[in-house]
N, C-alpha and C positions, 0 to 999 in steps of 0.2 A: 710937737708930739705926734699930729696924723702925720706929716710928712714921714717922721721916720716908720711908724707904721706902714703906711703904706710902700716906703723903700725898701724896706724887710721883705712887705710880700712879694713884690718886685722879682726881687732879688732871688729870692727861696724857688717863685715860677721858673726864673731865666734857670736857674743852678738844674732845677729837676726838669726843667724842657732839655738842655743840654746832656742831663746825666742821662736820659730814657731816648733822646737824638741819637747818642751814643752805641748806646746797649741794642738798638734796631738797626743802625749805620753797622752795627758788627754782625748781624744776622740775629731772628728774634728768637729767642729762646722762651717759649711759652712757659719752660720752668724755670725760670730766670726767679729767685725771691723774693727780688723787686716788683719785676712785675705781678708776680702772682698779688705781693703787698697791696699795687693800688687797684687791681682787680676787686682784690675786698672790700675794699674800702669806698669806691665809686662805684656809682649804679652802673647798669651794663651801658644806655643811653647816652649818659654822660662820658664814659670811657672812651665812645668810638667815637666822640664828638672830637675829645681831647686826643687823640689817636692819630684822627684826619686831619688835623690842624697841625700839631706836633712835629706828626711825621710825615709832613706833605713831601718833605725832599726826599728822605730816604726811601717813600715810596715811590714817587715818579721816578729814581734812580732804579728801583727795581724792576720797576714796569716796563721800563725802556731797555735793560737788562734779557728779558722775558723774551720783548718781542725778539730782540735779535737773536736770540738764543734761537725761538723759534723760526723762524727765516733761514738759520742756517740749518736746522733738523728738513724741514720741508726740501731745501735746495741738494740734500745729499743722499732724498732718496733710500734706499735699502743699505745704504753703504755701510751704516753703522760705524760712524767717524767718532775716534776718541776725541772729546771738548774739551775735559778737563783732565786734570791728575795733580794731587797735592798731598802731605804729608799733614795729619794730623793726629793730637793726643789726646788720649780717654778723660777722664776724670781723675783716674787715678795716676797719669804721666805712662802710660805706656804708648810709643809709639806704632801708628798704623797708616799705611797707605791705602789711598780712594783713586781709581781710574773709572771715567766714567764715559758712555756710552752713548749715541741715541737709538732710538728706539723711534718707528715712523709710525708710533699711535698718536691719537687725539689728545691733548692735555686736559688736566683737572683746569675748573675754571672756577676758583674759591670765590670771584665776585656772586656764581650762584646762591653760594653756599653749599654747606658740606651735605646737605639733606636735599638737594633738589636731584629731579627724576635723571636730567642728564648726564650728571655728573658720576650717578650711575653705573651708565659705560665707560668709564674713565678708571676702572678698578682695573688690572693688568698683572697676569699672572707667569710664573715660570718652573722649570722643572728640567734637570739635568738625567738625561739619557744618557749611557754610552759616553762617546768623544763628542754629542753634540749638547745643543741645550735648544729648549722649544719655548715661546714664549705666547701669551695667547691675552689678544685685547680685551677689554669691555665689549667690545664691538661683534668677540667675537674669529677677529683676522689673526693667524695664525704664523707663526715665522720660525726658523732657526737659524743657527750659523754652529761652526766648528767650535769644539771649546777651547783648541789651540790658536785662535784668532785674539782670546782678549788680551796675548801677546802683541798683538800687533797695532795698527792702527786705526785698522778699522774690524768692523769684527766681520760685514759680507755677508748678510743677514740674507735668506733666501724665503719667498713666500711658500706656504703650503696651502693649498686649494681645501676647502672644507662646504659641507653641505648645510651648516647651519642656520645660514637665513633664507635660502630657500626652503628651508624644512618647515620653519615657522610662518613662514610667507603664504604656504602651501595649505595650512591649517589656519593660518586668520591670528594668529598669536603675535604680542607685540614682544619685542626682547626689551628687558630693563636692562639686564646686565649679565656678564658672566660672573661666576662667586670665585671658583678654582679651577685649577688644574692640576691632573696626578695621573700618573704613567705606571704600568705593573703589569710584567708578564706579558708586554708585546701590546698591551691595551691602552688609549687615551681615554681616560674618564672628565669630563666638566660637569661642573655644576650649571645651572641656568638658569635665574627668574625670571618668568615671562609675565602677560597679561593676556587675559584671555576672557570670554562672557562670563565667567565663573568668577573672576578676579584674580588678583596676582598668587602666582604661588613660584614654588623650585624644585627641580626635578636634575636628575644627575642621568647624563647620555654618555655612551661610551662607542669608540671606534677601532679599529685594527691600527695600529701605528704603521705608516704608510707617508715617507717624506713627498709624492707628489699629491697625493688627497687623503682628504680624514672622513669617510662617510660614517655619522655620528648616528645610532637612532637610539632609543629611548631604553635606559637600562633599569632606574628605579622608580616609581611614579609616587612621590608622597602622597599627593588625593588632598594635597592640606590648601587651601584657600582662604584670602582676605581680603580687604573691599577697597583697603585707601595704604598706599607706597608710602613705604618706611622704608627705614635702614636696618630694621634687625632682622634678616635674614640669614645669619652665619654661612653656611655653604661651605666650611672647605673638606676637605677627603683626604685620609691617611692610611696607610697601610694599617691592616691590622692581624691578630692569630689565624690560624684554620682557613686559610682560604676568603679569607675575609678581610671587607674594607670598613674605617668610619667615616659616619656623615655628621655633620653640627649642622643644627638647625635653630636659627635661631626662632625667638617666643611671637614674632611678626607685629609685636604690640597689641596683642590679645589678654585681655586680662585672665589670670589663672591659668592661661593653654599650658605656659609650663611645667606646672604641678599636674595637669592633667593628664596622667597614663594610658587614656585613649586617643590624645593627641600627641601628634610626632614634635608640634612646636615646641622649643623649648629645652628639646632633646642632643643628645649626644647617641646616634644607635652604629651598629654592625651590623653590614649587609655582604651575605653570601656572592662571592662574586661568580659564583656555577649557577645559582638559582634566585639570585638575589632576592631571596628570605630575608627579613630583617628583626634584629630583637633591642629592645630597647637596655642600653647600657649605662646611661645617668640621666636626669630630670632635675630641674631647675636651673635651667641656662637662660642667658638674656638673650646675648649677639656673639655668640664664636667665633674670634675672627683667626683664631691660630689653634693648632690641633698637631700634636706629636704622641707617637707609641715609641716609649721605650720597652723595646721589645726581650732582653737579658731582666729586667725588673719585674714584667709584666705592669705599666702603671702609665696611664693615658693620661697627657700633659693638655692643658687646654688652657687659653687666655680668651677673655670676654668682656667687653664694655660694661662697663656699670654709669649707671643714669649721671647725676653729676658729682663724680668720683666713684669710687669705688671699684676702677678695674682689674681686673682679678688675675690672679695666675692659679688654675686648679689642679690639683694632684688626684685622681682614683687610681688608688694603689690594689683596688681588687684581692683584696685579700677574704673577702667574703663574700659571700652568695649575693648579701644584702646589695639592691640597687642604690648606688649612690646620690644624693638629692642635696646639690649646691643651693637650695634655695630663693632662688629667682622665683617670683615677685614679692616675696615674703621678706626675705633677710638677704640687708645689702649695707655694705658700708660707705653706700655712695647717698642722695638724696635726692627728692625730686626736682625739676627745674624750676617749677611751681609749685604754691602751694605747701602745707603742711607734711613733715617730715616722718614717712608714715614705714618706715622698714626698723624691722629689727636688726639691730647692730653683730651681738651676738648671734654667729650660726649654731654653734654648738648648744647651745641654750634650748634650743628651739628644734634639735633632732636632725639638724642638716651641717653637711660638709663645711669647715671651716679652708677660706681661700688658703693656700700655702701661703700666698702675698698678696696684697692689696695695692693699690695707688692711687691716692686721693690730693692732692688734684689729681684728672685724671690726665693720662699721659697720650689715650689715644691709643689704647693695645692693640696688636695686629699679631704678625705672624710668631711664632716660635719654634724655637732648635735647641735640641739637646747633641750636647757633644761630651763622651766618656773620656776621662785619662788618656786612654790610647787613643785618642783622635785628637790630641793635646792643638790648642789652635793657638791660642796667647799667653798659657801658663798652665802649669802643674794644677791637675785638678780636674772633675767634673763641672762642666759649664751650664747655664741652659743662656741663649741669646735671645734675647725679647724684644723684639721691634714695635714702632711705634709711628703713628703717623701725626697725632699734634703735638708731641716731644719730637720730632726728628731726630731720634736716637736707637741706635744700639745699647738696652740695657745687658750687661755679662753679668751674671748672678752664681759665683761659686755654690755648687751644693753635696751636702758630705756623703758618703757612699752610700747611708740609709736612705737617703732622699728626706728630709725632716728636718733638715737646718741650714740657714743661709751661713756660708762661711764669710762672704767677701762678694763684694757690690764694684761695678763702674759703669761706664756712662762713654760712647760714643756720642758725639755730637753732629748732627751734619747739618749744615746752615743752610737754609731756604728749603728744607726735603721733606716728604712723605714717604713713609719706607711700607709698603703693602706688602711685599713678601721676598724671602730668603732663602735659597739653599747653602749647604755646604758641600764644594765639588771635592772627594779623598783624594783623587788623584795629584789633582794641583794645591792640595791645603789653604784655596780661596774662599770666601763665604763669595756668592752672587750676590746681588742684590736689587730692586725692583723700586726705585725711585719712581712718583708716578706725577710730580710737578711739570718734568720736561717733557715727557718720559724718559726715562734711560734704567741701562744696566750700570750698577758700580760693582766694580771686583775691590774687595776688602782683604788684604794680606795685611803679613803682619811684616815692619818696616824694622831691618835690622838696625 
């Protein structure tokens, strides 16, 4: 009777070391329902025990994978050589093509972890001008190439000389990281958290767009400071009405600064791009990491981490005077890491904006794009694309013309990727995209 016992258990280990061999041997899908299953079910400790054991091969297969990957990014210089290109289908079976790029930034190094200081500068940003596209490190370093190149084989990426680390070099200020990049009206605007005696904060510089330098200097000064590097900084910048841009900022892990209307943390504001005057436009954000205006709606799209779940897709449709309040620290449908589960679940209960969409587990939200009917990319319909960096996916989220109902859900997948950020170029009806593992660009058409 132990024998068979024990052959059972055996047996049931070999079958699920095999089946989860498998499912990581094909690329890991953090939303996989498997895995999410034994996530649950085992503590975190024991998971990455059985993880490094499990998947010792498929990992050293990646790894060695990685390096070469990288050896060849390093050896090809500015060239911007196509590596890859392959055809793949959504969730829902629609077919799409990925062609993908490098890019001669730094790479993420996930053995830090996703929360260490260096990794930081490893966030990588872009933004289609014109016939070009410009693309801008964590670091800081600046580049573009032709947008008729990602026809080709290599894209011929060219450097653009900028003042940024000597500006801060110049002042005693340490750079953590760049947050965005956004282009309007002949101007380069970045975000930027430094550190300085005061402690870390983020401020948004702007330059004359200028393809042999970018001389940056100081365009909005938050004045907002904290003591100890996180990751909830939001930072990105949208076009927005009037002569005006917005900023997300995220709450810096201050208790209450987002409910606090004298503080910028936490906030979503609008700043004057003639005088940059600023007015506070919603309160209760965590970490913004994606930020669109549709501008025919008047109704500022916004995506943001939630602690563990709960990341949000938010809608202020501006229909009223009243300032919008999503609720951060108060009400979240996500929980904390630790410790007692202390958020109200209902928003609306509680006098604050309910998320248009949630995702718990969370997926790791990043950037977002909205595309109307007439900018039709993969089917009939209003779109919004929701990228993600611990799903490595393109979410497509049909939404009906009031904005107030999801029609129809799918799922890009892209194995081994972190997606920080996307545009949509009209002219060529491509999405860009901003992979930041290799780094690289992938152009996303749609594959007849």
């Amino acid at each position: 009777m132990k024998k068979k016992i024990l052959f059972t258990i055996i047996l049931l280990f070999s079958v699920t070391s095999m089946s989860f061999y498998y499912v990581v041997d094909k690329g890991y899908d953090r939303q996989n329902k498997y895995i999410l299953f034994i996530k649950k079910i085992i503590p975190n400790e024991l998971s990455k025990n059985i993880r490094d054991i499990i998947f010792i091969i498929p990992n050293l297969k990646n790894k060695n994978q990685v390096l070469n990957l990288q050896v060849k990014k390093y050896e090809q210089g500015l060239e911007g050589n196509l590596f890859r290109e392959q055809n793949i289908k959504s969730k829902n079976k629609k077919n799409f093509n990925i062609k993908e790029f490098f890019l001669p930034f730094k790479r993420l190094d996930l053995n830090l972890g996703w929360a260490a200081t260096e990794n930081s500068k490893r966030a990588h940003y872009l933004e289609i001008i014109n016939d070009k596209v410009i693309v801008i490190s964590g670091l800081g370093q600046t580049i573009y190439f032709s947008k008729k190149n990602i026809y080709n084989e290599k894209l011929h990426q060219k450097n653009i000389k900028n003042n940024i680390l000597s500006y801060l070099k110049k002042r005693n200020y340490k750079l953590i990281g760049i947050r965005d990049l956004f282009i309007e009206d002949n101007f380069v605007y970045i975000s930027l958290q430094h550190k300085d005696l005061n402690g870390f904060t983020i401020n948004i510089y702007r330059a004359k767009l200028n393809f042999e330098k970018l001389n940056f200097e100081p365009f909005f000064i938050t004045n907002e400071y904290w003591q100890n590097y996180n990751v909830f900084s939001g930072g990105r910048i949208e076009t927005y009405k009037d002569n005006q841009i917005l900023f997300s900022i995220g709450y810096s892990s201050i208790k209450s600064a987002a409910q606090d209307k004298k503080s910028l943390l936490g906030k979503i504001i609008s700043i004057d791009k003639s005088t940059a005057v600023h007015n506070l436009v919603s309160v209760g954000h965590r970490n913004p990491q994606g930020l669109f205006y549709e501008k025919s709606s008047n109704i500022i799209m916004n995506s943001e981490h939630g602690p563990k779940g709960g990341d949000e897709i938010n809608f202020n449709y501006q229909n009223t005077k009243e300032l919008a309040n999503f609720g951060w620290d108060i009400a979240s449908y996500g929980q904390p890491y630790h410790g007692k589960d202390i958020f109200k679940k209902s928003h609306k209960k509680y006098g604050f904006v309910e998320p248009f969409k949630n995702y718990t587990p969370s997926i790791g939200i990043s950037e977002i794009f909205y595309l109307p009917e007439e900018k039709n990319f993969n089917q009939l319909g209003n779109n919004l694309f929701v990228t993600s960096l611990r799903a490595a996916s393109i979410y497509i989220i049909e939404i009906n013309k009031k904005f107030t109902q999801i029609i129809n859900e799918d799922r890009i997948f892209f194995k081994e990727q972190r997606i920080r950020d996307i545009e949509f170029d009209n002219d060529e009806g491509v999405f860009l995209i901003l992979f930041e593992k290799t780094p690289s660009i992938g152009v996303l058409s749609i594959k007849d």
